[in-house]
N, C-alpha and C positions, 0 to 999 in steps of 0.2 A: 246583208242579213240572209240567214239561208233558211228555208222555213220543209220542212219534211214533212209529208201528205201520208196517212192511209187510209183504210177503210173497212168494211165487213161485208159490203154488196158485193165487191172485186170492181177489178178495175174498168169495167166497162160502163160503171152504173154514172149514171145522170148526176147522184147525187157531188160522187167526186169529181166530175167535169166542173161542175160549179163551184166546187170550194177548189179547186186548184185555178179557175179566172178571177174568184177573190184574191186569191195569196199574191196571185204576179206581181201586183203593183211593189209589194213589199219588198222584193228581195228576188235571189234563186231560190228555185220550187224544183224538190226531186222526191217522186212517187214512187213508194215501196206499196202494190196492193194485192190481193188475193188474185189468184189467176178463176177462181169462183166466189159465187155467195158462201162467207161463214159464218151469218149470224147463227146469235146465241152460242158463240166460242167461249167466251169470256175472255181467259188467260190461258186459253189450251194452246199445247206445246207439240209439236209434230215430235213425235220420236222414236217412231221403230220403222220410218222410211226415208229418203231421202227429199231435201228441201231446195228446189231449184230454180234460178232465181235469172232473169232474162231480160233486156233493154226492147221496151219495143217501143219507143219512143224518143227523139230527142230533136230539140232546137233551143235559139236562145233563149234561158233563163228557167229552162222547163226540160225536165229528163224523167219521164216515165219507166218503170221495173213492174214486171211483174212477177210474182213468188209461187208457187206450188202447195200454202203452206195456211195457215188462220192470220188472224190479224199480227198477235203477237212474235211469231213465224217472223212475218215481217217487220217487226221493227226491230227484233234483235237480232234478223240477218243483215239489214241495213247498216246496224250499227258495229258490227262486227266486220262489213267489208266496208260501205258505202263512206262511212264517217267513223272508222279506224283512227281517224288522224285528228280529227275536226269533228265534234259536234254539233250537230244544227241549234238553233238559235231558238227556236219555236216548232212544235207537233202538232198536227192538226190532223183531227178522224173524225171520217164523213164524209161527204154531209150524210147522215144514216136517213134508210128510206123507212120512218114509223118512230117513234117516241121512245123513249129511253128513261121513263119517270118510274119512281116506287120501287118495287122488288126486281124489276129488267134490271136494273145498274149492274145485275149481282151476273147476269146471265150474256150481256152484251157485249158482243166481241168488239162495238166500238171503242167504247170504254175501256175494253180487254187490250185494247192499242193503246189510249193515254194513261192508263196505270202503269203502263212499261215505258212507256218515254217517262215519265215521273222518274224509274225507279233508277233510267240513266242519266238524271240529273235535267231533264228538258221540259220548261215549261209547258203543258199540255193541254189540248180541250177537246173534248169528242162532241162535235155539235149535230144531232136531228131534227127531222121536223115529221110534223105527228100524218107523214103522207105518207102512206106503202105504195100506192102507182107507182109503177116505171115511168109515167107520164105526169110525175108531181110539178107544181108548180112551184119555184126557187125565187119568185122575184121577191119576197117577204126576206129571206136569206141572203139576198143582194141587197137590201138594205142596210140590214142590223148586225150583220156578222160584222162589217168594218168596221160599227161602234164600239163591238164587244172586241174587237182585237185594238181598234186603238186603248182603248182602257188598260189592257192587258199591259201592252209595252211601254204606257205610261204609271200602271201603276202595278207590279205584278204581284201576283202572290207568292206564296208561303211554300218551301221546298217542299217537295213532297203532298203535294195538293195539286188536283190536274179538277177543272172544271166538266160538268155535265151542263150542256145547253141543248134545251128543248124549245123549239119554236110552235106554235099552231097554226096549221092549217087553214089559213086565215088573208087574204088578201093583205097586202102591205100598210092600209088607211085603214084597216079592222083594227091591224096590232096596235092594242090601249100603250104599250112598252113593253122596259123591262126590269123585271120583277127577282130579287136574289132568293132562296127560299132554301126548305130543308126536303130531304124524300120521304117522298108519301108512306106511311103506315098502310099495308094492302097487301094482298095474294091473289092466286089465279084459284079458282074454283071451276069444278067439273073438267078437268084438265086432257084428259084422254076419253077418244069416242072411239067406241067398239065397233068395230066392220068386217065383213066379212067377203074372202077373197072369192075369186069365181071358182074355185077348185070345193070351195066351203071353208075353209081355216079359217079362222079369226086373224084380224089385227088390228094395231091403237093405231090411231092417227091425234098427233099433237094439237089439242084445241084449246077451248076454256071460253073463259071472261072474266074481266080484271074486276076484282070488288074494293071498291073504297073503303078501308076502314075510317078514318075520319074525313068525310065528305065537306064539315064544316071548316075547316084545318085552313085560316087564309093564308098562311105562310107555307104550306105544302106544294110538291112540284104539280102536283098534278091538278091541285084547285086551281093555280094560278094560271097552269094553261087554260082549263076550263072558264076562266074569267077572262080571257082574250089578252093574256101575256107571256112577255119570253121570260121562259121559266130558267135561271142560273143555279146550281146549283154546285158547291165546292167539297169534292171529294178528298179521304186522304187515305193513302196507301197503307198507313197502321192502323190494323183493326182491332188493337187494346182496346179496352172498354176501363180507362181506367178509375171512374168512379165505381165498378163493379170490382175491380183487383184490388183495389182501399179498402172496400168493405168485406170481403172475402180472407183478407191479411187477418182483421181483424176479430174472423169467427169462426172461421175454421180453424181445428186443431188435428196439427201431424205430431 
């Protein structure tokens, strides 16, 4: 089994250390990741420079690459040199450092990575945990991730559907389990803070605070973390709406 690693922190972060000592046991593990942090990339695509792409890693079972480039960058360089010939078997992105529930999904270059292995044919899951430290704690992720990947290979999903798993911040004997759900209803309010440079110019600096639209929601991702569980949730790369495209056939006239 060959199992293909990336990520959005780049390749130095904690987080993909630990999902790449999960993977071993399964299989060969070969890492395509950001040579920096590109969260909030989503699906962005490097294109009016060049994307370059480098071994700084190898021993048995394990070959790390790093890319010049966003998440997606990297996984359709990898698959355009790395696995030209052979596709990997399984994609994994992460472990991200901060949560990935509600309106993030739209924004998250790690997800930006499993929509694109999806869209090459390869089971996918971009798994977080709701810690932004560089000094986060994984052993909760050293638990439950093997649950969630044996399920996976025993029972996989639906083409074109790449999973979002969010863990809490939460010692390992905290997490109540895991929980499958839908994305939260929500937006970021007060979004940008005005400041001012030492010269006196203005600038925005990216802020906010995520507001719950439905707080009471027990099958939402984001309640469920807040209930002390791993929140699953299954994404699909077509974004028809098509109980809106039925009804729209039906009443609008051209």
């Amino acid at each position: 089994m060959h199992i293909f690693i990336t990520n959005d922190d780049g390749y130095l972060s904690p987080g993909l250390a630990t999902l790449a000592e999960l993977m071993r046991p399964y299989g060969q593990v070969t890492i395509v990741a950001p040579e920096e942090g590109q969260s909030g990339m989503s699906n962005a695509l490097t294109v009016k420079i060049p994307v370059r792409m480098r071994r700084v890693h190898k021993e048995q079972g394990l070959t790390i690459y790093t890319a010049g480039g966003t998440p997606t960058d990297c996984v359709k360089l990898a698959m355009s040199t790395l696995f030209a010939d052979s596709k990997p078997d399984l994609l994994v992105s992460g472990i991200n450092h901060g949560s990935n529930t509600s309106v993030a999904v739209i924004y998250s270059g790690t997800l930006g990575a499993a929509a694109e292995g999806v869209l090459y044919g390869i089971p996918s899951i971009g798994f977080s945990l709701t810690d932004y430290s560089p000094q986060a704690d994984f052993s909760a992720c050293r638990k439950y991730i093997p649950k969630i990947i044996t399920q996976t290979l025993a029972h996989p999903f639906a083409p074109q559907v790449f999973l979002n798993v969010n863990i809490p911040n939460l010692p390992p004997d905290k997490i109540k389990g895991i929980r499958l759900g839908r994305q939260t209803k929500g937006a970021w309010a007060e979004e940008y803070e005005k400041r001012i440079d030492p010269t006196g110019a203005p600038y925005y600096w990216l802020t906010g605070r995520f507001v719950n639209h439905e707080p009471d929601a027990p099958d939402a991702d984001e309640n469920i973390l807040q209930q002390g569980y791993i929140a699953i949730v299954p994404h699909h790369v077509d974004m028809t709406e098509y109980h809106e495209l039925e009804r729209l056939k039906k009443i609008w006239q051209f």
